[in-house]
N, C-alpha and C positions, 0 to 999 in steps of 0.2 A: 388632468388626464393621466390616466393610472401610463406606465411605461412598460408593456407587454414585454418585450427583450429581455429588459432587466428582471422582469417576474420569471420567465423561462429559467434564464440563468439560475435565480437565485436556487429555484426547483431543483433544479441540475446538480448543483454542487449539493445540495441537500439530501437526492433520493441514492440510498447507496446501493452499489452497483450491483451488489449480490441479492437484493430483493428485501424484505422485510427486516428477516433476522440475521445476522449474519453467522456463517456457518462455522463449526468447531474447525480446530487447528487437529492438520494428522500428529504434528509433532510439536513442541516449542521452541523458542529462540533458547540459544544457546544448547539443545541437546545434542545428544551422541545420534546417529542415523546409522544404518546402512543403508547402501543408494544401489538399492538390485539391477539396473537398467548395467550400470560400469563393478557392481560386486566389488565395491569396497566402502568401509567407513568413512565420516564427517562429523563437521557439525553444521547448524543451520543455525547461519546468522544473517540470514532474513525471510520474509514473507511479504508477498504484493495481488494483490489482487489480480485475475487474468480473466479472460472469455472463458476458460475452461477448469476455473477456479483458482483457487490459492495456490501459486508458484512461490516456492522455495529456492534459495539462497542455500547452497552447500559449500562447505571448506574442505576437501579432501586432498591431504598432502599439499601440493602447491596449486593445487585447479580449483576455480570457480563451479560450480555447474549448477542448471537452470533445471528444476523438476518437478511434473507434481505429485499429489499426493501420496498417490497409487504406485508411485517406485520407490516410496520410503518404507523405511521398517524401522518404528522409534525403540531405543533402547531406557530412556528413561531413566538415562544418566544427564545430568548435567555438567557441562564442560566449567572444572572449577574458574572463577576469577574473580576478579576485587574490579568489575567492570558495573559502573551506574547502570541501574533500571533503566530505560526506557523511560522517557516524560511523558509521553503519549501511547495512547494505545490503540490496537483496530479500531475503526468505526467512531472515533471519537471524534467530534464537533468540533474544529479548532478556527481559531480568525488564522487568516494570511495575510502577514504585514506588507505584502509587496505585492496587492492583489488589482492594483492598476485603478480602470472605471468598473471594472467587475465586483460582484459582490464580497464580502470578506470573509464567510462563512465557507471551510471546506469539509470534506471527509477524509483519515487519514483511514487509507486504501494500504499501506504496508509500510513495513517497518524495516531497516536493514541496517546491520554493525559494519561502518568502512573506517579501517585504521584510528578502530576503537571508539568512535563514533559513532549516536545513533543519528540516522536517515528517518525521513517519513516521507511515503507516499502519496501525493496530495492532485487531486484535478486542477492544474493550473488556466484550461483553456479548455472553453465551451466549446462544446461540437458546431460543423455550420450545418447548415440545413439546405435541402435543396430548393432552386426557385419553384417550383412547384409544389414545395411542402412537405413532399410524398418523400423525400430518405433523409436522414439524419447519419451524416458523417464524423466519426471521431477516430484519434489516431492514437499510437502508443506516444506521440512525441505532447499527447496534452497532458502526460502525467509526468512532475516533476520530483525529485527528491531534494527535500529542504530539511535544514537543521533545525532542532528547538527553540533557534535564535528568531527562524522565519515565524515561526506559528505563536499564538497565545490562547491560552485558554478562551474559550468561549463565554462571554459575557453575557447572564442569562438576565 
């Protein structure tokens, strides 16, 4: 007996949320920004996938701030450092070693530098559905941030 649930799922963590392809970046990780909404410089050191597209991750002086793309102006400097790549990248395939009875296969949804550290953004936990079928609920609290330690390459 095929296990419908776990086919949902697996579907889920697989189709990514941006649609087919996944769309360009306004700016890149680690560049210079101006953030016109507060008129002053950053950098961005992250990106996460949103309902309203790709939200960025800014560092300006001591504040965090959340934005998308349309308040940024890239400068197309990059902020020097002796800081690793990234192990993963948008949209890449990765297993989740701590993925429960759930499937293993995720999508990393965004990427973000916390005290020097890269993050990735992974769907941790399948929307529920309603008893009647008809809505499909999900929340910001199914998306987790895990280390490189979490994820492994995908085993094709």
């Amino acid at each position: 007996m095929i296990n419908l649930v776990q086919n949902l799922e697996t579907c889920w963590y697989l189709s990514p949320p941006w649609g087919k392809e996944i769309p360009a970046l306004e700016v890149s990780l680690l560049e210079k920004v101006y953030v016109t909404t507060t008129k002053s410089f950053g950098y961005c050191c992250g990106v996460e996938w949103s309902a309203k597209g790709w939200s960025y991750e800014i560092v300006s002086g001591k504040d965090n701030l959340t934005v998308l793309g349309r308040e940024l102006i890239g400068t197309g400097n990059l902020q020097p450092n002796t800081k690793e790549k990234p192990v993963f990248r948008l949209g890449e395939l990765v297993e989740f070693r701590f993925h429960g009875d759930g499937p293993a296969i995720r999508i990393v949804q965004g990427i973000q530098l916390i005290n020097d550290s890269w993050f990735y953004s992974i769907e941790w936990m399948s929307p529920a559905i309603s008893e009647k079928g008809d809505e499909v609920f999900s929340s910001r609290d199914s998306i987790a941030r895990v280390s490189d330690y979490d994820l492994e390459r995908e085993r094709l």
